[in-house]
N, CA, C and O of each residue as an XYZ file, in Angstrom:
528
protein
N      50.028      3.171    -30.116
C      50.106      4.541    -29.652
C      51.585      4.918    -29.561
O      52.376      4.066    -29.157
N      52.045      6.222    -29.933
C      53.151      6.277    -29.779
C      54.104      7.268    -28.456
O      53.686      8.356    -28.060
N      55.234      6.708    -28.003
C      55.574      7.680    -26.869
C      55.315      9.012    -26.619
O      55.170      9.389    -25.457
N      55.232      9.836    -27.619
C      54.593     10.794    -27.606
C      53.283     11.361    -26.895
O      53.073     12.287    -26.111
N      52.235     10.073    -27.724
C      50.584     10.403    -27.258
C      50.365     10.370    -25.858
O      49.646     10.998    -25.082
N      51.629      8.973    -25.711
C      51.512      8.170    -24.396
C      51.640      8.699    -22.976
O      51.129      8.507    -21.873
N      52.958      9.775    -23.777
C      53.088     10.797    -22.224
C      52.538     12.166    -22.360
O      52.878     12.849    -21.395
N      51.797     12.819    -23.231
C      50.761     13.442    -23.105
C      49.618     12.626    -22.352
O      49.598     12.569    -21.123
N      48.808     12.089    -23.034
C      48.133     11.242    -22.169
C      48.475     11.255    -20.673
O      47.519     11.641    -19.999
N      49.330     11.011    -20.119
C      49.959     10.567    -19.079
C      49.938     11.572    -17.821
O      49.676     11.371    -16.635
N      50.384     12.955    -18.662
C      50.173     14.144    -17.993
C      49.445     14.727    -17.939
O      49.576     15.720    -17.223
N      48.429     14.552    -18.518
C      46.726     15.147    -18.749
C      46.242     14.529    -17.488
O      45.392     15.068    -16.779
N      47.046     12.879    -17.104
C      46.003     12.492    -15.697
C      47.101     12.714    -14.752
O      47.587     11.840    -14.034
N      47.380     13.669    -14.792
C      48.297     14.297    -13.221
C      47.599     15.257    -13.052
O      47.380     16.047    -13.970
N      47.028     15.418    -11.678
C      46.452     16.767    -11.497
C      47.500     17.833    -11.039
O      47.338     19.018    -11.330
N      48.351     17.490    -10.472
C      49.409     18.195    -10.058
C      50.176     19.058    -11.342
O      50.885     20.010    -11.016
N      50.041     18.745    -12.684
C      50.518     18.924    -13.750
C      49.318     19.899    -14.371
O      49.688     21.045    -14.625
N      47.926     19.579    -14.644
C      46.807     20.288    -15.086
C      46.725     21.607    -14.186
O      46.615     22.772    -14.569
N      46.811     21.093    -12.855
C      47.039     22.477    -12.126
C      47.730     23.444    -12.502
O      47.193     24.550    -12.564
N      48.687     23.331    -12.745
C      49.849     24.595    -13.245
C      50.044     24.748    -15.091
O      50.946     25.436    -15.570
N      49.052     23.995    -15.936
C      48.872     24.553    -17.189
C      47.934     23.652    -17.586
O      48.383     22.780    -18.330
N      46.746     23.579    -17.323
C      45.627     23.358    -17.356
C      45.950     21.987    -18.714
O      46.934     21.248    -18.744
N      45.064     21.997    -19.470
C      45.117     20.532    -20.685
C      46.313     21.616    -21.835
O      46.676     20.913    -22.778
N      46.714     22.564    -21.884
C      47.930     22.910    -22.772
C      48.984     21.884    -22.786
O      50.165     22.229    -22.782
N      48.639     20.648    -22.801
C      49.765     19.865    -23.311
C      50.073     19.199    -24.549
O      49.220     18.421    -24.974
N      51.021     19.343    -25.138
C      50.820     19.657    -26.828
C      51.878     19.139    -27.459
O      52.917     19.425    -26.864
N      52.125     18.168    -28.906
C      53.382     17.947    -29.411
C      54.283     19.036    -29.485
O      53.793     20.026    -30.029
N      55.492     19.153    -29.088
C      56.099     19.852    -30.075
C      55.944     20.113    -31.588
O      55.622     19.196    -32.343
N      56.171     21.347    -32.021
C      56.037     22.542    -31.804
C      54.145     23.227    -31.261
O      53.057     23.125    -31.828
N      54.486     23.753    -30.208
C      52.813     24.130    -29.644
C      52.465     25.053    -30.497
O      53.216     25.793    -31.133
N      51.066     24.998    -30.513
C      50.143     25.751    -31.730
C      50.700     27.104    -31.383
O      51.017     27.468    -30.251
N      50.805     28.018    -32.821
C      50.602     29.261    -32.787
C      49.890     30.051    -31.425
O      48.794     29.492    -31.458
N      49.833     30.760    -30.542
C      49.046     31.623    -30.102
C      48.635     30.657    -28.864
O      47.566     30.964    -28.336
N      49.137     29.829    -28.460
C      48.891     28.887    -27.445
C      49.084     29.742    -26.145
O      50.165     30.308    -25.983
N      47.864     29.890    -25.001
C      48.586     30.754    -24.064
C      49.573     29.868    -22.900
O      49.367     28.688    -22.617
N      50.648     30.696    -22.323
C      51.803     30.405    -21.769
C      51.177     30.566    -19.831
O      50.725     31.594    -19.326
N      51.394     28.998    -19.025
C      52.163     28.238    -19.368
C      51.625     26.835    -20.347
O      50.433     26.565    -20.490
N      52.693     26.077    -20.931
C      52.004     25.210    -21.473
C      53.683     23.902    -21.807
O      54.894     24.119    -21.784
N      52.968     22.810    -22.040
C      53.954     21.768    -22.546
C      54.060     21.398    -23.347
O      52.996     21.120    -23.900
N      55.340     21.063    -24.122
C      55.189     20.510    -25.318
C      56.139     19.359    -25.253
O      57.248     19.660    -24.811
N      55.902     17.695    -25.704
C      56.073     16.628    -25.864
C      56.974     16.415    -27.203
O      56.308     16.698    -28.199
N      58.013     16.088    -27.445
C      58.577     15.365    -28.436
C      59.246     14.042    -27.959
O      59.512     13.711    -26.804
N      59.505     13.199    -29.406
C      60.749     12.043    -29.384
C      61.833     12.600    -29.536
O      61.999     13.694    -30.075
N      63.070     11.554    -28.852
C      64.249     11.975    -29.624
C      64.425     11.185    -30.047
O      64.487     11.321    -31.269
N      64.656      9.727    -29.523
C      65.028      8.625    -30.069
C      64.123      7.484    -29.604
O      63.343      7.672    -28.670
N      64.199      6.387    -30.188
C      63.141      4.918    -30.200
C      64.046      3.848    -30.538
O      64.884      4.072    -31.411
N      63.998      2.568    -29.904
C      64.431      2.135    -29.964
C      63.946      0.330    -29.787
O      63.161      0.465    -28.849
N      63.938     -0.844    -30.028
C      63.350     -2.022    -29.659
C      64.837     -3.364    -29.478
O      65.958     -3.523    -29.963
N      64.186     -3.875    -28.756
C      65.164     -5.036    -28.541
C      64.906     -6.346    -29.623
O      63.737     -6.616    -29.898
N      65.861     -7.042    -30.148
C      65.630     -7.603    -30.803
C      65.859     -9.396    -30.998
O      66.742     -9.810    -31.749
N      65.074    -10.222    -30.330
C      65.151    -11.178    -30.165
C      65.190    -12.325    -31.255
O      65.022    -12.100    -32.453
N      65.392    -13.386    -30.799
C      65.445    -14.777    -31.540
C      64.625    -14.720    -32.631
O      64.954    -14.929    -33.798
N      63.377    -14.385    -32.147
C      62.104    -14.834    -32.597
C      61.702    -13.303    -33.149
O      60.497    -13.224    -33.388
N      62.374    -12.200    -33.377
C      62.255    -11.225    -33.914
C      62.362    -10.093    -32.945
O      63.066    -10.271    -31.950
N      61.559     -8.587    -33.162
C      60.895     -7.799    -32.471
C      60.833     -8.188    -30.889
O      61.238     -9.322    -30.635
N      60.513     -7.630    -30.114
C      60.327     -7.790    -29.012
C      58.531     -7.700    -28.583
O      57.874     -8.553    -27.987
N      58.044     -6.282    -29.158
C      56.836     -5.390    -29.386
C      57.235     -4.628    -27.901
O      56.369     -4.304    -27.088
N      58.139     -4.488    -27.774
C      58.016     -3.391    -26.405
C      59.051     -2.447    -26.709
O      60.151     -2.639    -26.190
N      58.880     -1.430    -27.485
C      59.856     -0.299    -27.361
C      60.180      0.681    -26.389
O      59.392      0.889    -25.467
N      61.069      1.203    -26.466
C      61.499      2.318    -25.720
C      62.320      3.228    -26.280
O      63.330      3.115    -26.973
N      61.694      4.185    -25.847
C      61.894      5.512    -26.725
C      62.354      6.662    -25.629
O      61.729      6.591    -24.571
N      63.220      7.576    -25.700
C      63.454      8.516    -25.222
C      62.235      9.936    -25.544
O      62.375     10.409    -26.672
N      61.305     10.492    -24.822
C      61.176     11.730    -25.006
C      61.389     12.974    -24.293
O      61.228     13.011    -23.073
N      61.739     13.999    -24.957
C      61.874     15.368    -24.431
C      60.545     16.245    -23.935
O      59.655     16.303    -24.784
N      60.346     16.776    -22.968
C      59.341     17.157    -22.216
C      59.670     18.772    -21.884
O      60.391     19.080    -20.935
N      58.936     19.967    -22.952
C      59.489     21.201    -22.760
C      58.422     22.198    -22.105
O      57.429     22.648    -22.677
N      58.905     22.503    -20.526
C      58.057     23.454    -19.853
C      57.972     24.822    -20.311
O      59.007     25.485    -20.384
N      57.213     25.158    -20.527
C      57.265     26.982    -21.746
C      56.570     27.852    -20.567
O      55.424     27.524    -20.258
N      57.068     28.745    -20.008
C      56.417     29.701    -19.176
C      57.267     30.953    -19.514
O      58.399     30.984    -19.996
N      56.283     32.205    -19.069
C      56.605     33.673    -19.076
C      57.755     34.047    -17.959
O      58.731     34.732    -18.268
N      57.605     33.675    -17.000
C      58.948     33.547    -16.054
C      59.372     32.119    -15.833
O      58.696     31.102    -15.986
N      60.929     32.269    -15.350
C      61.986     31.159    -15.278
C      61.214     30.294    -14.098
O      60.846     29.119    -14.105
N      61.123     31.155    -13.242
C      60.572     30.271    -11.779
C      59.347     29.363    -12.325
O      59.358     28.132    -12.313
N      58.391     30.093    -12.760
C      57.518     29.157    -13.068
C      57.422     27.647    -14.172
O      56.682     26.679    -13.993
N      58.446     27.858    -15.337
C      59.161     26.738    -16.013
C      59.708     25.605    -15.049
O      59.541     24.392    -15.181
N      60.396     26.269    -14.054
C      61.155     24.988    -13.438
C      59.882     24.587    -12.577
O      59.318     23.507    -12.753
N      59.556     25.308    -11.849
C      58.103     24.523    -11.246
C      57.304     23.528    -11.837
O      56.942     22.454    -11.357
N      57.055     24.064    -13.039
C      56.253     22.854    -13.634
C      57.177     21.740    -14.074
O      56.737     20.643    -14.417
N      58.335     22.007    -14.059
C      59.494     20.851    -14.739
C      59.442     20.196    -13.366
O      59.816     19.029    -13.491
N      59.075     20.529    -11.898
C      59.828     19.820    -10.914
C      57.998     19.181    -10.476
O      57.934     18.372     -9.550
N      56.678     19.597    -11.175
C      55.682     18.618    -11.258
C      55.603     17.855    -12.638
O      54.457     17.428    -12.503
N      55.762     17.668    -13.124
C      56.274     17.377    -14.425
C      57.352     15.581    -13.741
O      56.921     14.427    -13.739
N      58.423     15.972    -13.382
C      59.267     15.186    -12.473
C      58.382     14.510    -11.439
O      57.909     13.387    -11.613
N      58.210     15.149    -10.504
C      57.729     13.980     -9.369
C      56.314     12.928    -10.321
O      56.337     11.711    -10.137
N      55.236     13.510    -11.235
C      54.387     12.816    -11.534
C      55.041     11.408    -12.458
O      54.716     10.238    -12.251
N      56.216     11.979    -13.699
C      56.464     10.528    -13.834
C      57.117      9.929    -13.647
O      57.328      8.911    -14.307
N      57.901     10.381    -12.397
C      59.148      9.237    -11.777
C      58.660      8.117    -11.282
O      57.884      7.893    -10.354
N      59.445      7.178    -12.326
C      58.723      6.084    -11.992
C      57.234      5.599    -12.043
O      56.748      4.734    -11.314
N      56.434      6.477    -13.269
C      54.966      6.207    -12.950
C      54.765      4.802    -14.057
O      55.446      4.605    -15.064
N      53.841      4.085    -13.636
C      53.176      2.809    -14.260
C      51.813      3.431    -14.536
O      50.868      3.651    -13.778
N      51.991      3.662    -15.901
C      50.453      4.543    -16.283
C      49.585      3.171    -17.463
O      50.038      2.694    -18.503
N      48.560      2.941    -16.928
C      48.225      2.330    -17.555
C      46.987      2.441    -18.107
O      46.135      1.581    -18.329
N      47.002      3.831    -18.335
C      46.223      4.517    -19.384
C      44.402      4.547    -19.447
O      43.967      4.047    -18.409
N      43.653      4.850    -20.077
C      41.964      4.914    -19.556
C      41.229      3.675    -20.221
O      40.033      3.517    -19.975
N      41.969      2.692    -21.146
C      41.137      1.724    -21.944
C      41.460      0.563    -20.731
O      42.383      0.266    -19.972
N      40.083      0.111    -21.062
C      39.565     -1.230    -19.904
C      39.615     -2.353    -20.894
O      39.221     -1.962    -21.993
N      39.980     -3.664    -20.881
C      41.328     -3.519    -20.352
C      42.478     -2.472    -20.887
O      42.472     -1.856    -21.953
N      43.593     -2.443    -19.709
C      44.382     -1.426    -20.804
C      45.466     -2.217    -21.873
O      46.170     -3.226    -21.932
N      45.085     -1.029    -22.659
C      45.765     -1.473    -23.776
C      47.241     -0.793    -24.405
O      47.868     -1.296    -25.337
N      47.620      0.415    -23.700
C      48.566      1.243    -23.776
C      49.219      1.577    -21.976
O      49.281      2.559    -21.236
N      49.628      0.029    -21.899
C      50.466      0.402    -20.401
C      51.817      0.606    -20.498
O      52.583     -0.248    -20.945
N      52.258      2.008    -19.992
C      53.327      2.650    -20.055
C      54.441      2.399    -18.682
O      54.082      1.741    -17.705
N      55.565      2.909    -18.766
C      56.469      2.967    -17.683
C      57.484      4.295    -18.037
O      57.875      4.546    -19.176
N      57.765      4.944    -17.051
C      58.347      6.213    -17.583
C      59.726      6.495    -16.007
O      59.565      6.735    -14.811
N      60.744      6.333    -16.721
C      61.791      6.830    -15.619
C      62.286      7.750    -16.291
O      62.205      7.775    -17.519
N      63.048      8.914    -15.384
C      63.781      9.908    -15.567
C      65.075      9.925    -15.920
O      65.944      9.481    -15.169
N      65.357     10.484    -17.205
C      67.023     10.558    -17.716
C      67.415     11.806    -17.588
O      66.716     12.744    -17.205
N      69.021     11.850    -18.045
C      70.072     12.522    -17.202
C      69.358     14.282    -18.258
O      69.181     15.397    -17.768
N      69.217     14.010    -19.158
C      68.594     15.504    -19.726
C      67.829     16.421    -18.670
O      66.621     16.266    -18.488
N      68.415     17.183    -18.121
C      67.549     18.450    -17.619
C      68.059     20.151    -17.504
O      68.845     20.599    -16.669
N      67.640     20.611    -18.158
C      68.160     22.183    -18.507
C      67.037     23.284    -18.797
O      65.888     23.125    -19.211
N      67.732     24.461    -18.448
C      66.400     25.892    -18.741
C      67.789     26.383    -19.893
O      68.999     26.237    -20.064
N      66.539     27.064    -20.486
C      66.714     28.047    -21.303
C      65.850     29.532    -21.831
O      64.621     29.517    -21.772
N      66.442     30.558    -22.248
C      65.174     31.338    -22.794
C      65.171     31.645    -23.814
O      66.163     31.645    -24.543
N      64.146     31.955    -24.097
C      64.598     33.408    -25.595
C      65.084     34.299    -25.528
O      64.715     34.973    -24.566
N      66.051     34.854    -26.309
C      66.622     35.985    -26.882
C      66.147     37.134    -26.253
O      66.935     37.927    -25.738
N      65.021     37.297    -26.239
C      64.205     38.558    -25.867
C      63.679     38.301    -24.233
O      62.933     39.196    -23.835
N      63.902     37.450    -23.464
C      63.547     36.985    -22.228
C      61.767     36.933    -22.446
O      61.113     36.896    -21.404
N      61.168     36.933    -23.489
C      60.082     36.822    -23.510
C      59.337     35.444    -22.974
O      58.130     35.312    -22.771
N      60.223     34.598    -22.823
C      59.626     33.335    -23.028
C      60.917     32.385    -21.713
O      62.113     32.538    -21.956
N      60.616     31.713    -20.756
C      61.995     30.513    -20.249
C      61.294     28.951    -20.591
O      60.107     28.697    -20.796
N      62.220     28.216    -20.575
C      61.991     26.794    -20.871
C      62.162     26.160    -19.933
O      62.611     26.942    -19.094
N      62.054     24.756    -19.328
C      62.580     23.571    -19.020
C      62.693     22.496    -19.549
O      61.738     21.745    -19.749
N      63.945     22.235    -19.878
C      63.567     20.738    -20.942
C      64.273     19.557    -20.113
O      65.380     19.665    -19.585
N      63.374     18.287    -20.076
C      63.869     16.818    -19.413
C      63.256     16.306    -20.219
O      62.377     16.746    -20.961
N      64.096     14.443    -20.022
C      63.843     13.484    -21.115
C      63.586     12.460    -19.982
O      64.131     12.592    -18.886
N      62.881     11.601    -20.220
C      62.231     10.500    -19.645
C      62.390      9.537    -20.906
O      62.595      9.806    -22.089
N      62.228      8.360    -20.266
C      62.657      7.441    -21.496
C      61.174      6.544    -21.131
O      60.533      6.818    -20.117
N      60.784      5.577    -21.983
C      59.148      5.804    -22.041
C      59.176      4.141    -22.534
O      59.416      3.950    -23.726
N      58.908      2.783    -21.537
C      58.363      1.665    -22.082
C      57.171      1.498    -22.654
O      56.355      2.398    -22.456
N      56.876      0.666    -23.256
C      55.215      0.425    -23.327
C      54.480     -0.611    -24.441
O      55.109     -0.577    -25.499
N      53.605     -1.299    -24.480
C      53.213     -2.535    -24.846
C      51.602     -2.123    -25.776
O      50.930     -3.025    -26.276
């Protein structure tokens, strides 16, 4: 599974997160016509350690996490549930046993932005994303 799925996934089981944009959580770039608010998930970077004996199989990957709302206030809101759900969360996902157990801490990336037309504000943070 890749960091991506992993922290979608991840935020689908925060209720604190579904609350304020229901299952709209979506790779980057979110579908056409998607209604606002909603999230969108990318990588930036991936990365693995590389031992004696090869590979490690535990990567870590940086992803970007972009809050899309119609007003600013409400972007950072969901950026600041967004934050408390995976600081530090040990998600170890819905397969019995699990098979996609994650770890997610918070990196120094965090910024708003809008569109041009104030139609639209952002929040974007990066979490950096273990997992086996």
């Amino acid at each position: 599974m890749s960091a991506v799925s992993l922290t979608i996934n991840a935020l689908l089981a925060q209720a604190s997160v579904t609350a304020l944009v229901s299952t709209r959580i979506k790779p980057l770039p979110l579908p056409q016509g998607l209604a606002l608010p909603a999230i969108a998930v990318a990588m930036s970077a991936e990365d693995e350690e590389y031992l004696l004996a090869g590979a490690s199989q535990y990567p870590e990957a940086t992803v970007q996490i972009h809050c899309i709302a119609l007003k600013a206030s409400e972007a950072i809101d969901i950026g600041e549930a967004v934050k408390i759900a995976l600081r530090d969360l040990h998600w170890a996902g819905t397969n019995s046993p699990p098979t996609d157990d994650a770890w997610f801490t918070k990196e120094p990336v965090d910024f708003t932005d809008f569109a041009d037309d104030l139609s639209t504000h952002r929040r974007v943070m990066s979490f950096a994303v273990r997992w086996r």
